[in-house]
C-alpha positions as CSV (number, residue, x, y, z in Angstrom):
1,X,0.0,0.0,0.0
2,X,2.7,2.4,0.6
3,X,4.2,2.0,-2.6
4,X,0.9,3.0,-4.5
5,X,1.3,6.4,-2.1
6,X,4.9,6.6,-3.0
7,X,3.9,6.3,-6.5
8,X,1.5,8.8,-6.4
9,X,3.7,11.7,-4.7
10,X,6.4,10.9,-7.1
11,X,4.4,12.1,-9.7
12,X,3.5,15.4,-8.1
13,X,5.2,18.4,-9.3
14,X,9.0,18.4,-7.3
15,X,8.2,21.7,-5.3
16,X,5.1,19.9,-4.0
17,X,7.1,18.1,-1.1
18,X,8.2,21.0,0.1
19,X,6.6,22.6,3.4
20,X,5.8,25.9,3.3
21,X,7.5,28.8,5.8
22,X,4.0,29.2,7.6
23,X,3.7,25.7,8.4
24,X,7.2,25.9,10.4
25,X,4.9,25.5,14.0
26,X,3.2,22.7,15.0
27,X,-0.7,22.7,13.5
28,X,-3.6,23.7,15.9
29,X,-5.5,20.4,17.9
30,X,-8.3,19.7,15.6
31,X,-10.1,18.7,19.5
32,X,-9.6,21.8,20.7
33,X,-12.5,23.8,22.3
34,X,-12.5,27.4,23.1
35,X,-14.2,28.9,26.0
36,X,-16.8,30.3,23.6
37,X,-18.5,26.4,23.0
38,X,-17.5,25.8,26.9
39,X,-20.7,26.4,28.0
40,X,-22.6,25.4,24.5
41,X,-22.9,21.9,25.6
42,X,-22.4,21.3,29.8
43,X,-20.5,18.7,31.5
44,X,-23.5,17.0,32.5
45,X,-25.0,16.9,28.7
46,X,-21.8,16.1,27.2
47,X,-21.3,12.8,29.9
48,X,-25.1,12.3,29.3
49,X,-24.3,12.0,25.3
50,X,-21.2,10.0,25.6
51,X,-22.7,8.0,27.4
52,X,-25.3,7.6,25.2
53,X,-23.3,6.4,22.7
54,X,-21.2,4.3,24.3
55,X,-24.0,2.2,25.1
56,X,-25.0,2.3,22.0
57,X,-21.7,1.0,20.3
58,X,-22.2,-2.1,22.9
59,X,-25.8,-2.8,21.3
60,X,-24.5,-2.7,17.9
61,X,-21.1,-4.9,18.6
62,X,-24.2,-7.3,19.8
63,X,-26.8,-7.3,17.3
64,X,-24.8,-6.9,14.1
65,X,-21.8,-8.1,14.4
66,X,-21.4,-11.2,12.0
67,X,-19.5,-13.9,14.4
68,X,-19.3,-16.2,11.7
69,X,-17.3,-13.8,8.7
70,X,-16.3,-11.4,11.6
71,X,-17.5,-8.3,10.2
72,X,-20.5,-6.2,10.6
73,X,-23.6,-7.2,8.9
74,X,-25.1,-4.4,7.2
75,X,-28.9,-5.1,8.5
76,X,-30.3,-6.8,11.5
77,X,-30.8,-10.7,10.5
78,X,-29.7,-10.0,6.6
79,X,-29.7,-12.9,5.3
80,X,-28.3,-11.5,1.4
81,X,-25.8,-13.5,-0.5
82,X,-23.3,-10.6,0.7
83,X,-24.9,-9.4,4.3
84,X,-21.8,-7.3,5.3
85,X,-21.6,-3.9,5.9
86,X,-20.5,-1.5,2.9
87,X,-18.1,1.3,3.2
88,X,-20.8,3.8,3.4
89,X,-23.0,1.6,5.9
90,X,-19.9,0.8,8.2
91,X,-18.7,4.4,8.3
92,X,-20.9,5.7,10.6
93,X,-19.9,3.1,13.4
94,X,-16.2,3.9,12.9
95,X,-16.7,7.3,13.1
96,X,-18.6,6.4,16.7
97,X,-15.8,4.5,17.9
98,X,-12.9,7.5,16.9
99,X,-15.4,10.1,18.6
100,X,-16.0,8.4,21.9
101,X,-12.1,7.7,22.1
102,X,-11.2,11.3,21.4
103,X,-14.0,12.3,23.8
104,X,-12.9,10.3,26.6
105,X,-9.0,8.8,25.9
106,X,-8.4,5.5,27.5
107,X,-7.0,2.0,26.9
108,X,-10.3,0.8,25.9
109,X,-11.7,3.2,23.5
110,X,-7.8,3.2,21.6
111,X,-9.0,-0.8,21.9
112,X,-11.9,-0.6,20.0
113,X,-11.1,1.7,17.3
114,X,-7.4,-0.2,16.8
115,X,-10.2,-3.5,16.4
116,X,-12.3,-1.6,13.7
117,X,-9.9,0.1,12.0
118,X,-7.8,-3.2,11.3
119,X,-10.7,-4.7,10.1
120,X,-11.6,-1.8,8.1
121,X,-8.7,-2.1,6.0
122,X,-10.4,-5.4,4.5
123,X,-11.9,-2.8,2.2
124,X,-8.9,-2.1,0.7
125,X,-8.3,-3.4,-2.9
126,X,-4.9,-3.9,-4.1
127,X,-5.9,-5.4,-7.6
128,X,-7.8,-2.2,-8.7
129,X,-6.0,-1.0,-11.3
130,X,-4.1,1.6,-12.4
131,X,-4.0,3.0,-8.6
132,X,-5.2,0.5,-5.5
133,X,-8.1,1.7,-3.8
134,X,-11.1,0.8,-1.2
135,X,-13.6,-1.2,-2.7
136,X,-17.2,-0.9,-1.5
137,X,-17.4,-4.7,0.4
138,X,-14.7,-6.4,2.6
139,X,-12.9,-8.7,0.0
140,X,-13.7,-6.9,-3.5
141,X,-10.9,-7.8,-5.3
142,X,-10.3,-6.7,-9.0
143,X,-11.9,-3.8,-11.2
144,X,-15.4,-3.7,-9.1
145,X,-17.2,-0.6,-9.1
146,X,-15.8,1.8,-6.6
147,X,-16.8,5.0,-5.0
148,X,-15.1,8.0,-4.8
149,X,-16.8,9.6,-2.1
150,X,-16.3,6.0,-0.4
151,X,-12.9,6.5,-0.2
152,X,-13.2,10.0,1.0
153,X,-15.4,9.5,4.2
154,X,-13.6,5.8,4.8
155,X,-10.3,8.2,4.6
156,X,-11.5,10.7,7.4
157,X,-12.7,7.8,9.4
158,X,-9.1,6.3,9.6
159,X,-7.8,10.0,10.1
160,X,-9.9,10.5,13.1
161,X,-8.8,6.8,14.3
162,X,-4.8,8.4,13.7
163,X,-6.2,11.1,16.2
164,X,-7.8,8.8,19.0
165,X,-5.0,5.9,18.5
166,X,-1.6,7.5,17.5
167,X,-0.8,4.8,15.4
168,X,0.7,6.0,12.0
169,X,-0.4,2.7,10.3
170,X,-4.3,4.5,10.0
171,X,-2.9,8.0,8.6
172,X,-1.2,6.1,5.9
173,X,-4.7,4.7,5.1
174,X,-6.4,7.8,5.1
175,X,-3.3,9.2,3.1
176,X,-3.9,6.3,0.2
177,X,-7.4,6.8,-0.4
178,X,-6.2,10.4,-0.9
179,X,-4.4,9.3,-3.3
180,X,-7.0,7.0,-4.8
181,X,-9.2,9.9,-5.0
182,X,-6.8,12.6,-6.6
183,X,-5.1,10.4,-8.9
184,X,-8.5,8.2,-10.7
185,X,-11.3,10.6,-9.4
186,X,-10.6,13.9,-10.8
187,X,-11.6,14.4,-14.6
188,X,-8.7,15.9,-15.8
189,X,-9.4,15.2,-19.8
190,X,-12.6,17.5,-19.4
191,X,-11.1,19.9,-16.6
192,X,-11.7,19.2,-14.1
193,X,-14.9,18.0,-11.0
194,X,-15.0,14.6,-8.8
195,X,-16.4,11.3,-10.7
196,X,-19.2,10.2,-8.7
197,X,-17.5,6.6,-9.1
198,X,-15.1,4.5,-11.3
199,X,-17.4,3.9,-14.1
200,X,-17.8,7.6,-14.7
201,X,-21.7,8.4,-15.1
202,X,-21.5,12.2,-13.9
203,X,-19.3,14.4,-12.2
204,X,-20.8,14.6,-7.9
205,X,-20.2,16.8,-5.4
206,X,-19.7,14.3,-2.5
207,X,-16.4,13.5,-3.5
208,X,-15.7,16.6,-3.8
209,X,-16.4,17.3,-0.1
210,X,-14.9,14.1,1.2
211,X,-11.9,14.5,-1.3
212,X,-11.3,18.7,-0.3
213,X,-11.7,17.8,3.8
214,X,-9.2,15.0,3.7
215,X,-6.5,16.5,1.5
216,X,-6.8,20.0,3.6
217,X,-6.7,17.6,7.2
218,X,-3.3,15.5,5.8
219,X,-2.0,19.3,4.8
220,X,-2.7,20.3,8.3
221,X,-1.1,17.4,9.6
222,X,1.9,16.6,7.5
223,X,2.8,19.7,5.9
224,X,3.4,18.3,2.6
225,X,2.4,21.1,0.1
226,X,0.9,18.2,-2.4
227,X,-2.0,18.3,-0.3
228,X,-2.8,21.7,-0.1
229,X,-2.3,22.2,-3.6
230,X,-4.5,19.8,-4.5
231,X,-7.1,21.4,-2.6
232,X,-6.8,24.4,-3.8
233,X,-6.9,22.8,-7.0
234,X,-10.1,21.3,-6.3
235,X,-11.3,24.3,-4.7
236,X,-10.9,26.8,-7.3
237,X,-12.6,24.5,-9.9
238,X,-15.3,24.1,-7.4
239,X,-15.8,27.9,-6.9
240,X,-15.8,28.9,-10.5
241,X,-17.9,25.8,-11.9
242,X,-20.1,24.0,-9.4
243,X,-21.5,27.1,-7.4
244,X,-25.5,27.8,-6.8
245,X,-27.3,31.2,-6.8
246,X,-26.6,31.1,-2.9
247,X,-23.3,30.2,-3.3
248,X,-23.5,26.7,-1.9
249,X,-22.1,23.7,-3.9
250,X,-24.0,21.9,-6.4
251,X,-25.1,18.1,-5.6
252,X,-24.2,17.0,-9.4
253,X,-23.2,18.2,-13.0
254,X,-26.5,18.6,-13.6
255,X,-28.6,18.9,-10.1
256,X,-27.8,21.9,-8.7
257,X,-29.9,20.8,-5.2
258,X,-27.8,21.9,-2.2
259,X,-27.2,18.5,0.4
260,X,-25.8,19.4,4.1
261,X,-23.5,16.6,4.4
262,X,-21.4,18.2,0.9
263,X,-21.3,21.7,2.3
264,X,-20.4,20.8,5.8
265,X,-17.1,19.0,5.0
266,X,-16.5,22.0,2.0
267,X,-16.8,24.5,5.0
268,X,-13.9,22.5,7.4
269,X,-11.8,22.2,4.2
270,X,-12.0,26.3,4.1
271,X,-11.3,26.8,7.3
272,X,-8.3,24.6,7.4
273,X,-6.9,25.9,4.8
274,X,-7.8,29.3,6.7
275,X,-5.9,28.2,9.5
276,X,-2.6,26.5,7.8
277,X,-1.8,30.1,5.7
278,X,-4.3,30.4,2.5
279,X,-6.2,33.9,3.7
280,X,-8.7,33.9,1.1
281,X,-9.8,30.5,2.2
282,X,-11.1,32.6,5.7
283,X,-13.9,34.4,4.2
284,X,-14.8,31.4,1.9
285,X,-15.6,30.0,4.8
286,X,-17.3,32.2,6.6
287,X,-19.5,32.8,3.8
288,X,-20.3,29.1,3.1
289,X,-21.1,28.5,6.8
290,X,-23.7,31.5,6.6
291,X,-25.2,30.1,3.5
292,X,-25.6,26.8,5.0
293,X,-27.5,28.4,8.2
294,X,-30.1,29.6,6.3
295,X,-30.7,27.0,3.6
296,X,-30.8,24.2,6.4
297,X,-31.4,25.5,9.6
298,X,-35.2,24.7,9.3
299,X,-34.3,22.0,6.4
300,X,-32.0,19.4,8.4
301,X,-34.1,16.1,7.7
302,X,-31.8,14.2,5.3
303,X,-31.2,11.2,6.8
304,X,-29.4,10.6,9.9
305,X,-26.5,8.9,7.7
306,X,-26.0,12.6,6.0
307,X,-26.9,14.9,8.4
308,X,-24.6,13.5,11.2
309,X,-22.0,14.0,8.4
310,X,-23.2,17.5,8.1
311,X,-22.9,18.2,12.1
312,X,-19.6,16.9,12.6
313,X,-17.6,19.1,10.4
314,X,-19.9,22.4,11.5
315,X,-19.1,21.2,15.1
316,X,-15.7,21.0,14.4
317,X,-15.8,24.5,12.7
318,X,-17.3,25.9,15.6
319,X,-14.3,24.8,17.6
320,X,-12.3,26.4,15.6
321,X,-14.5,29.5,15.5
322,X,-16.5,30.1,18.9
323,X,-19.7,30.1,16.5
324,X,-22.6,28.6,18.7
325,X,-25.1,28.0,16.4
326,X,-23.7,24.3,15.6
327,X,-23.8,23.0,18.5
328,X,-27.0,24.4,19.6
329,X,-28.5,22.8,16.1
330,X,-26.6,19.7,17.1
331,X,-28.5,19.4,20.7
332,X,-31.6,20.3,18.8
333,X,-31.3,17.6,16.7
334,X,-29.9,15.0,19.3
335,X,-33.2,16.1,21.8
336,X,-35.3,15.2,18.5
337,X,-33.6,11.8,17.9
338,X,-34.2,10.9,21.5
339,X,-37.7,11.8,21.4
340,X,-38.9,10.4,17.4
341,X,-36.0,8.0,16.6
342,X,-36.0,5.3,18.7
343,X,-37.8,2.2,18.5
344,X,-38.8,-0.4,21.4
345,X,-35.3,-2.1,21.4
346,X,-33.9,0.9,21.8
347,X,-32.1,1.1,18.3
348,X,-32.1,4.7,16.5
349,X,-33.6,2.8,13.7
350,X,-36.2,5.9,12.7
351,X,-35.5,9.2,11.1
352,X,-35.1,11.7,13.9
353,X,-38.4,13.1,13.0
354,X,-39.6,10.0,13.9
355,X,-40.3,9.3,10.2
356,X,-39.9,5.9,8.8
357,X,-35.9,5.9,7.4
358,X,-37.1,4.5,4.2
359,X,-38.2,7.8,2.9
360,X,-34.4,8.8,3.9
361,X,-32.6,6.6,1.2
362,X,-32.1,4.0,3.4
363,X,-33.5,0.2,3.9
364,X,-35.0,-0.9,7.6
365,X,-32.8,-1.9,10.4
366,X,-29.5,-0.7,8.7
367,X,-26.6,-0.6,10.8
368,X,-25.9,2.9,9.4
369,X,-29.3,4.2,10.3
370,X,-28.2,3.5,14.0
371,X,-24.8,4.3,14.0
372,X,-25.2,7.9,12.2
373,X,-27.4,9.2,15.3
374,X,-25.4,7.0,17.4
375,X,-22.3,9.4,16.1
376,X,-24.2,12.3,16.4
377,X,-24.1,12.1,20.4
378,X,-20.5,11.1,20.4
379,X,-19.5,14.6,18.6
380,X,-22.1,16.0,21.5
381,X,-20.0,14.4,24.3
382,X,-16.8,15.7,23.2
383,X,-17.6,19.3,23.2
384,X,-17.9,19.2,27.2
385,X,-14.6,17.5,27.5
């Protein structure tokens, strides 16, 4: 695997490697919380949501893990020729496990992150060709279909595990399906814009978002300038190709439908780049966050599996930027999946209206359907810590 990455930076642009001056100290803690968000969510809520979801990760080690191919099933008794759990139906679980272990550091949660983040490297496909990749289901081996926004959000998911283990082996993972993205997603014959997936039907916006968020995060972290200028790259295409009338980010080529769960990671990609010296990046963000409050303040019924998306990166920007209206959205929507969203076993297995989560592009009793509000409450609890 680390010869695909090697392969890849080689054929970046020499001056790519090099860091540059502003980068010379040591990158601010993405965990970080300001006094500002102190009092946004108490100590008492924020142990109440942890807790919450730590229970919760219990239930679903229970109920779907598969004991016999020891993996995740991707629904409750599924009894499909392939049952496991897909990249996009595992990654709310993972992201669980890496927010209740930066929330609350100990032996145990670095435990069970270290367990799903080994197996989570099942996905990855070495026979994909011309550039290895992660292939939707554990064992995909050869030219399947594969997502490019798969690889983005099963690359942040190993960057937070990095964050909450330490372990170097999971930021090389998140730093191949970088590469995985950059190198086979981007449609560079026609200028550029993000593939929605290998057999090129139309150009998407979520791997766009995934792709932007985990190239700027491995900038903030490594300091290679590869990453940030491929951001930017991608950026600057974005910004003067894929842009609504309210100056949020398209869905597809041709829908130009605004989703939460692109914009939010779009808005932490600007405001890391904000933060690691690009200045124009600042009021980018800024503005994109503003847009995104009132197109979805009132609107935010998705689907747990993309609004949870959505949250985390706004509460991570409001971290960064002592704005409060994230988190108080966040415990608004937490309140309403406690009230609408659980069923009698206790799984999140509803919409957090308390809508069925088939009219949310999901099937019943989906792993991810729990997991997503599941993660939700584990983003909560670590904004008291």
């Amino acid at each position: 695997m680390l010869l695909a990455l090697a392969c890849w930076l080689a054929a970046m642009p020499a001056a790519a490697s090099a860091a540059p001056p502003a980068l010379s100290a040591a990158p601010p803690a993405l965990s970080a919380v300001p006094p500002a968000l102190s009092a946004a969510v108490d100590g008492a809520s924020a142990s109440a949501y942890l807790a919450l979801a730590e229970a919760g990760a219990g239930r679903a080690e229970q109920l779907w893990r598969n004991r016999r191919l020891g993996w995740y099933d991707e629904r409750l008794g599924d009894h499909d020729p392939y049952p496991l759990a897909t990249i996009w139906g595992a990654t709310p679980l993972f992201e669980t496990l890496d927010a209740i272990a930066l929330a609350a550091p100990s032996a145990a949660h670095r435990a069970a992150v270290s367990a799903f983040a080994n197996g989570a490297e099942r996905y990855f496909d070495r026979g994909l060709r011309p550039m290895a990749g992660f292939a939707p289901y554990p064992g995909d081996r050869g030219q399947v279909r594969t997502w490019f926004d798969d690889n983005g959000w099963w690359g942040l998911a190993f960057f937070d595990a990095f964050r909450a283990t330490g372990q170097t082996r999971y930021l090389h993972e998140a730093e191949h399906a970088f590469a995985f993205i950059a190198a086979r997603g981007w449609d560079a014959r026609d200028g550029g814009g993000f593939w929605w997936n290998t057999s090129h039907p139309y150009i998407a916006g979520e791997p766009l978002a995934a792709g932007a968020l985990l190239g700027a995060l491995l900038f903030q972290h490594t300091a290679r300038q590869v990453y940030r200028n491929e951001v930017v790259k991608f950026l600057t295409w974005a910004d003067a190709n894929f842009l609504t009338e309210d100056q949020l980010y398209r869905r597809t080529g041709s829908d130009t439908t605004p989703t939460p769960y692109i914009e939010g990671p779009l808005v932490e990609a600007h405001q890391i780049l904000c933060e690691t010296g690009v200045p124009a990046a600042c009021a980018r963000a800024r503005e994109l966050a503003d847009a995104c409050w009132q197109r979805f303040q009132d609107r935010l019924n998705m689907g747990p599996q993309f609004d949870t998306i959505y949250l985390h990166w706004m509460l991570l920007y409001a971290t960064q930027t002592g704005d409060e209206r994230w988190p108080a959205l966040a415990q608004e929507m937490a309140a309403q999946a406690q009230a609408h969203a659980r069923e009698g076993n206790g799984l999140y297995l509803r919409a957090w209206d308390g809508s069925p989560i088939t009219a949310h592009q999901a099937r019943p009793n989906m792993l991810q359907t729990d997991a997503a509000t599941l993660e939700l409450f584990a983003w909560l609890g670590g904004l008291g810590s």
